[in-house]
MOPAC internal coordinates of N, CA, C and O (Angstrom, degrees):
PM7 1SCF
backbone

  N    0.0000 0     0.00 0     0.00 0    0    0    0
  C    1.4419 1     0.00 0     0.00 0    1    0    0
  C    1.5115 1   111.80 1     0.00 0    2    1    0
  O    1.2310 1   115.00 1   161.23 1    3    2    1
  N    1.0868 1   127.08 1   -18.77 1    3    2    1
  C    1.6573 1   138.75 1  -160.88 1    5    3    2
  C    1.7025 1    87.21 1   -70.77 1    6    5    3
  O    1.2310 1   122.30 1   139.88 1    7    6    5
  N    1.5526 1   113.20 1   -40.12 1    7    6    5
  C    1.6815 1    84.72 1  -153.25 1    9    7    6
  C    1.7501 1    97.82 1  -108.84 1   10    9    7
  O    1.2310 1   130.98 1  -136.89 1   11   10    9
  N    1.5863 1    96.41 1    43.11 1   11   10    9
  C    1.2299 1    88.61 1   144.90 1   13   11   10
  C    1.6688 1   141.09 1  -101.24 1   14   13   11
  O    1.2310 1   124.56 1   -37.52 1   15   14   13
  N    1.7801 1   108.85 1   142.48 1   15   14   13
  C    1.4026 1   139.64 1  -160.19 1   17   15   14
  C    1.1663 1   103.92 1   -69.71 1   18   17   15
  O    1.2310 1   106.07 1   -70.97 1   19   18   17
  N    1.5655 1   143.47 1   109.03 1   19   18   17
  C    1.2005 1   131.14 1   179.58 1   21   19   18
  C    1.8284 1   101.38 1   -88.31 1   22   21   19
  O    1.2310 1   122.93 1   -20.27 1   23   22   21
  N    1.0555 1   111.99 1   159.73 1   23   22   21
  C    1.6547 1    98.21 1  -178.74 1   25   23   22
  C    2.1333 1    90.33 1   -92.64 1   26   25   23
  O    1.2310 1   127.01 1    -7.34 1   27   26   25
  N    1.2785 1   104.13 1   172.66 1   27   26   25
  C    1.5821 1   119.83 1  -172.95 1   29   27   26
  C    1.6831 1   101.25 1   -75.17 1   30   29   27
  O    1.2310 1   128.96 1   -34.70 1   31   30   29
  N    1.2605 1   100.34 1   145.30 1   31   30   29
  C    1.7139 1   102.28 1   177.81 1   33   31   30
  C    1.5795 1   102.26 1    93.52 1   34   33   31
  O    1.2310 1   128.78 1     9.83 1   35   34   33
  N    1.8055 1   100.69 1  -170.17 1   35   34   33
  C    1.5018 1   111.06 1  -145.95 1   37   35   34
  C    1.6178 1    87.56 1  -104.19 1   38   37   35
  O    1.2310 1   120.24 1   -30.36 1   39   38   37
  N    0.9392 1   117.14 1   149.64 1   39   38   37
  C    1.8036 1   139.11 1  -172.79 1   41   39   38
  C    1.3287 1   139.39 1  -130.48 1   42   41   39
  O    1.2310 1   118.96 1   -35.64 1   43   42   41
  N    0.9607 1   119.58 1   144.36 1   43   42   41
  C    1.5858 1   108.34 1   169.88 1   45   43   42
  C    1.5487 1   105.21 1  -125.34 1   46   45   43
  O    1.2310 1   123.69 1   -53.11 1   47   46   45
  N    1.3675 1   110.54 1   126.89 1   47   46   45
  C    1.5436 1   118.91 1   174.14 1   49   47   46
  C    1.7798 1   116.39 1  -112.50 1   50   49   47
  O    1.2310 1   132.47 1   -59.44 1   51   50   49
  N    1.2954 1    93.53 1   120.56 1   51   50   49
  C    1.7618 1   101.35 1   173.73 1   53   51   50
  C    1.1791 1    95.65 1  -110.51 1   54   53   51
  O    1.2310 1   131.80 1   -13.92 1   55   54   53
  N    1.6569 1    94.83 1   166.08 1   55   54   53
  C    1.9074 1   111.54 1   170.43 1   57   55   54
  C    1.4968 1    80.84 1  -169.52 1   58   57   55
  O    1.2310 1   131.36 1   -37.09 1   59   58   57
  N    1.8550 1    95.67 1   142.91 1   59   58   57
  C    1.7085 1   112.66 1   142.40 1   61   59   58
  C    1.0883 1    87.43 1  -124.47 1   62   61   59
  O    1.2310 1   134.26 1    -8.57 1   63   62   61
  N    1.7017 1    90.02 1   171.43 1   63   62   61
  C    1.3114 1   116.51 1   174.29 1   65   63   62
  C    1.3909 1   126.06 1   151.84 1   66   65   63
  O    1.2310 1   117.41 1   -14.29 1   67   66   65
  N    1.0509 1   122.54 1   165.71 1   67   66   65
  C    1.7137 1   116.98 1   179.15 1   69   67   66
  C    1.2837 1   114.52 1   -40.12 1   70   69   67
  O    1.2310 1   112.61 1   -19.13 1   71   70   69
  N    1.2331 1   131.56 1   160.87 1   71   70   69
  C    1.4394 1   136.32 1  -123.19 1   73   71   70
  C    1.7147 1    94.80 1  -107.21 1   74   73   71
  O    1.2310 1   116.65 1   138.86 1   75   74   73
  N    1.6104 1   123.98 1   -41.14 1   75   74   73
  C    1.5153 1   116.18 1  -154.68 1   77   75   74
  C    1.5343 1    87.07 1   -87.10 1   78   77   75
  O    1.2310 1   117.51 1   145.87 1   79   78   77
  N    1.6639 1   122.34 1   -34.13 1   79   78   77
  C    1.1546 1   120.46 1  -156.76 1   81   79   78
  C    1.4831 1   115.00 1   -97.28 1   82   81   79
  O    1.2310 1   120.73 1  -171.63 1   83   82   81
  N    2.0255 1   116.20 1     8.37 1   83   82   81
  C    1.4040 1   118.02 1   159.42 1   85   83   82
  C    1.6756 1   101.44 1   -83.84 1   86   85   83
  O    1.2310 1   122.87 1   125.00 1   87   86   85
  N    1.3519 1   112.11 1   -55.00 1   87   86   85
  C    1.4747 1    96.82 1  -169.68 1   89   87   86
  C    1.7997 1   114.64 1   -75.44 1   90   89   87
  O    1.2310 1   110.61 1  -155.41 1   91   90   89
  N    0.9702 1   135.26 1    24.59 1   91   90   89
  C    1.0759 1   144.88 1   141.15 1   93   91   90
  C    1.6001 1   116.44 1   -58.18 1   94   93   91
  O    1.2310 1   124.23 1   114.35 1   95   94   93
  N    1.5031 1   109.48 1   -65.65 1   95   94   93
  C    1.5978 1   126.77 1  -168.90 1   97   95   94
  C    1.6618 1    85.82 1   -63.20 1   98   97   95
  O    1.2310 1   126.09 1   139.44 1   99   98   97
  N    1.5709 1   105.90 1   -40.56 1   99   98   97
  C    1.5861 1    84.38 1  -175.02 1  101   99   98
  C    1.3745 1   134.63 1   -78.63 1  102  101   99
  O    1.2310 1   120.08 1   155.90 1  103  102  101
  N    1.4048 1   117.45 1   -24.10 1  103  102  101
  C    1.3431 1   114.45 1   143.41 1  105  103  102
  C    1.3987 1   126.71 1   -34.46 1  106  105  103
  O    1.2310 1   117.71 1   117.49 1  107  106  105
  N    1.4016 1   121.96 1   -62.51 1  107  106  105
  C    1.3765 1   122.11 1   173.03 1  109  107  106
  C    1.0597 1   112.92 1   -43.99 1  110  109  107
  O    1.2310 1   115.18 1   121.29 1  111  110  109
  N    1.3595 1   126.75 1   -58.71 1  111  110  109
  C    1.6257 1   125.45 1  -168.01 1  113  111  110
  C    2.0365 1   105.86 1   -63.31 1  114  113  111
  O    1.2310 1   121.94 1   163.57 1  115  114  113
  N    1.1456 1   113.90 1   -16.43 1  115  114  113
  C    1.3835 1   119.64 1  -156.15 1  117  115  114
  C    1.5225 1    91.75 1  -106.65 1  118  117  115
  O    1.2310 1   115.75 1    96.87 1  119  118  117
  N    0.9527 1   125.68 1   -83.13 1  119  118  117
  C    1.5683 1   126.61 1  -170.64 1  121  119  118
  C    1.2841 1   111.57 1   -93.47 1  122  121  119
  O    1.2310 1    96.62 1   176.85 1  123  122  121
  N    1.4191 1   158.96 1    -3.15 1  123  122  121
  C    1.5985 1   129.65 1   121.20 1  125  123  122
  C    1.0889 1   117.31 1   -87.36 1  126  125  123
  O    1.2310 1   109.37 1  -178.48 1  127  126  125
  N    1.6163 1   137.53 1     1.52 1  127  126  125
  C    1.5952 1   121.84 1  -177.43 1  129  127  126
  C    1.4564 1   107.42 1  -101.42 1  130  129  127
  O    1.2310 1   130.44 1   157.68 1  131  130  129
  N    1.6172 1    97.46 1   -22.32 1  131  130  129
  C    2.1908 1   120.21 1  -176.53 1  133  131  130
  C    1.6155 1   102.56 1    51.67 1  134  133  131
  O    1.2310 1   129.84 1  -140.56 1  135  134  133
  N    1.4323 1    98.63 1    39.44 1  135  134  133
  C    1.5646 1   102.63 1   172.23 1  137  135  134
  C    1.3038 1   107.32 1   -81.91 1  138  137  135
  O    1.2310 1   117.74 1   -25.95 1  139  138  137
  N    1.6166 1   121.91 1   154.05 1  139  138  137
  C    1.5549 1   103.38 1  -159.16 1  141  139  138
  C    1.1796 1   111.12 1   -90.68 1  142  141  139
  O    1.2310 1   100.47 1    12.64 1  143  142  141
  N    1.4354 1   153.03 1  -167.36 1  143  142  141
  C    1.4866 1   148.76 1   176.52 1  145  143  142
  C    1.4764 1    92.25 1   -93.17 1  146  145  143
  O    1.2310 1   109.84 1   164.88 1  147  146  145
  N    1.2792 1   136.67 1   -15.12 1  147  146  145
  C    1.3543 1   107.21 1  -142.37 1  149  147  146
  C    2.0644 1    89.91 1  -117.81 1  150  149  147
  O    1.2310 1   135.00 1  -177.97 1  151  150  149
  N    1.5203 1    88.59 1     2.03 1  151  150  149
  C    2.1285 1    95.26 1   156.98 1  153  151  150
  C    1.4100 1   103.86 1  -112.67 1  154  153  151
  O    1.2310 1   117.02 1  -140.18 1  155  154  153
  N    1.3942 1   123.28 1    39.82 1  155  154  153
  C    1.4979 1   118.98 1   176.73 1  157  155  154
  C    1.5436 1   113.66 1  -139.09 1  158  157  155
  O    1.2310 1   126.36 1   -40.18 1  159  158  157
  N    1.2791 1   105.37 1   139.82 1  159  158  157
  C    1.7119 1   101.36 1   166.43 1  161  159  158
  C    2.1424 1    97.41 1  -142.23 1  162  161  159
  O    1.2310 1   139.89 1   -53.99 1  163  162  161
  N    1.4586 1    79.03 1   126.01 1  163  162  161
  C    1.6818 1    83.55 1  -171.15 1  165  163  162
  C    2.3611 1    83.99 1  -128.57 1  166  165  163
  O    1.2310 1   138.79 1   -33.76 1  167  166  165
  N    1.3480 1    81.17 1   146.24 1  167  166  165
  C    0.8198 1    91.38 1   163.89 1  169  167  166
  C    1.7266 1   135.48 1  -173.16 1  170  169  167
  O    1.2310 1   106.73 1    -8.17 1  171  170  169
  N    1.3375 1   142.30 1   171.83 1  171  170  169
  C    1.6240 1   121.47 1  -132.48 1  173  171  170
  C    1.6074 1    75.11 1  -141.27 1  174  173  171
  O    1.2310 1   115.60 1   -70.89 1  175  174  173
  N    1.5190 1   125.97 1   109.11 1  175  174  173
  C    1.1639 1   146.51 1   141.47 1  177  175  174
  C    1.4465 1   133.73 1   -24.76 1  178  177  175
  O    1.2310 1   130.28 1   104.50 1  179  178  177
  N    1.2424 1    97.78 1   -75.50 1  179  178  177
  C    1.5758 1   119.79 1   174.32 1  181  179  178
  C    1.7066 1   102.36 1  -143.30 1  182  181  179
  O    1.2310 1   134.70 1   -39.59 1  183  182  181
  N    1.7254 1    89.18 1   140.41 1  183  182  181
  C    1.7157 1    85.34 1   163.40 1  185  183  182
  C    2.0376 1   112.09 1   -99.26 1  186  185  183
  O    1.2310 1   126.84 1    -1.82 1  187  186  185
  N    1.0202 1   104.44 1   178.18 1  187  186  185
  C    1.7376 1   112.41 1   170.71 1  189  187  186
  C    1.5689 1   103.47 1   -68.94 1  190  189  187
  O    1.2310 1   130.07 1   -55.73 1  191  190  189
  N    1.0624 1    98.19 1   124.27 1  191  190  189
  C    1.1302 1   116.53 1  -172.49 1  193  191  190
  C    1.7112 1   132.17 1    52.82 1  194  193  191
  O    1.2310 1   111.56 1  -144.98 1  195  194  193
  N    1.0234 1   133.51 1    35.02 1  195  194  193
  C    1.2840 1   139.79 1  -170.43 1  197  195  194
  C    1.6906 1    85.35 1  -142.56 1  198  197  195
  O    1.2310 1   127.28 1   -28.60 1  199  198  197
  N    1.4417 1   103.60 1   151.40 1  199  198  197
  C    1.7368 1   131.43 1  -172.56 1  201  199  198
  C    1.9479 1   102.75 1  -110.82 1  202  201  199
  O    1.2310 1   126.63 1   -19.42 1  203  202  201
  N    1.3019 1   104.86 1   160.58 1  203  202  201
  C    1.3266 1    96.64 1  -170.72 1  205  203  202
  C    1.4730 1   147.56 1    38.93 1  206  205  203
  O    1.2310 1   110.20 1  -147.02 1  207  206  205
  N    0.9415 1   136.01 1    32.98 1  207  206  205
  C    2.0610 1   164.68 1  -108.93 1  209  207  206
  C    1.7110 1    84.69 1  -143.85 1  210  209  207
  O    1.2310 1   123.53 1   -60.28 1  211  210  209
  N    1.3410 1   110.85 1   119.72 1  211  210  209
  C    0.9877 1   145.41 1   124.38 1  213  211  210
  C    1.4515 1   141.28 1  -145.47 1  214  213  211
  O    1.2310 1   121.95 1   -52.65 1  215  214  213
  N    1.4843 1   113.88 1   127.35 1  215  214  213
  C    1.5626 1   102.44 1   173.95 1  217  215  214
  C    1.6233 1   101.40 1  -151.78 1  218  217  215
  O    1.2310 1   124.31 1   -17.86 1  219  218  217
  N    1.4111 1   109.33 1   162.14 1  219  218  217
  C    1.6028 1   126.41 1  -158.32 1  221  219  218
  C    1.2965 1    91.12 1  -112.43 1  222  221  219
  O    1.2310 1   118.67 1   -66.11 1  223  222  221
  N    1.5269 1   120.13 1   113.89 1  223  222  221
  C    1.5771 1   130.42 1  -172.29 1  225  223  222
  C    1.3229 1   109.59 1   -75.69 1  226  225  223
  O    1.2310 1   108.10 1   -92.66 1  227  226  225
  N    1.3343 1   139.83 1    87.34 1  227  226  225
  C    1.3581 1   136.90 1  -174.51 1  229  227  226
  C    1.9227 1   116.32 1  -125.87 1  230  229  227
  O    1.2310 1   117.21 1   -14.57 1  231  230  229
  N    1.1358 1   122.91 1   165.43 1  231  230  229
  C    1.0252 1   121.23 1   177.22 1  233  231  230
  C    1.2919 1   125.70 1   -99.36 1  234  233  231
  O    1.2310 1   120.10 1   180.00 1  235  234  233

């Protein structure tokens, strides 16, 4: 995830997805990209192995 290219200018970044590997991207986007939370919606679908899983990765 590190060598991801943000394009220049102001953004909005989404992600779903399995649960260890959204808040991962969101680290990246947060503390090496210093993209702000408040142009982001990340969020964790299902986890591995657990049924019914949702949660909205926020700080």
């Amino acid at each position: 995830m590190s060598r991801l290219d943000l394009p220049d200018g102001e953004g909005f970044a989404w992600g779903a997805g399995e649960a260890s590997a959204m808040t991962a991207a969101r680290q990246v986007l947060l503390n090496e990209k210093q993209h702000p939370t408040s142009a982001m919606r990340v969020a964790a679908y299902w986890r591995k192995g657990a049924s019914d899983f949702h949660e909205e990765l926020t700080d």
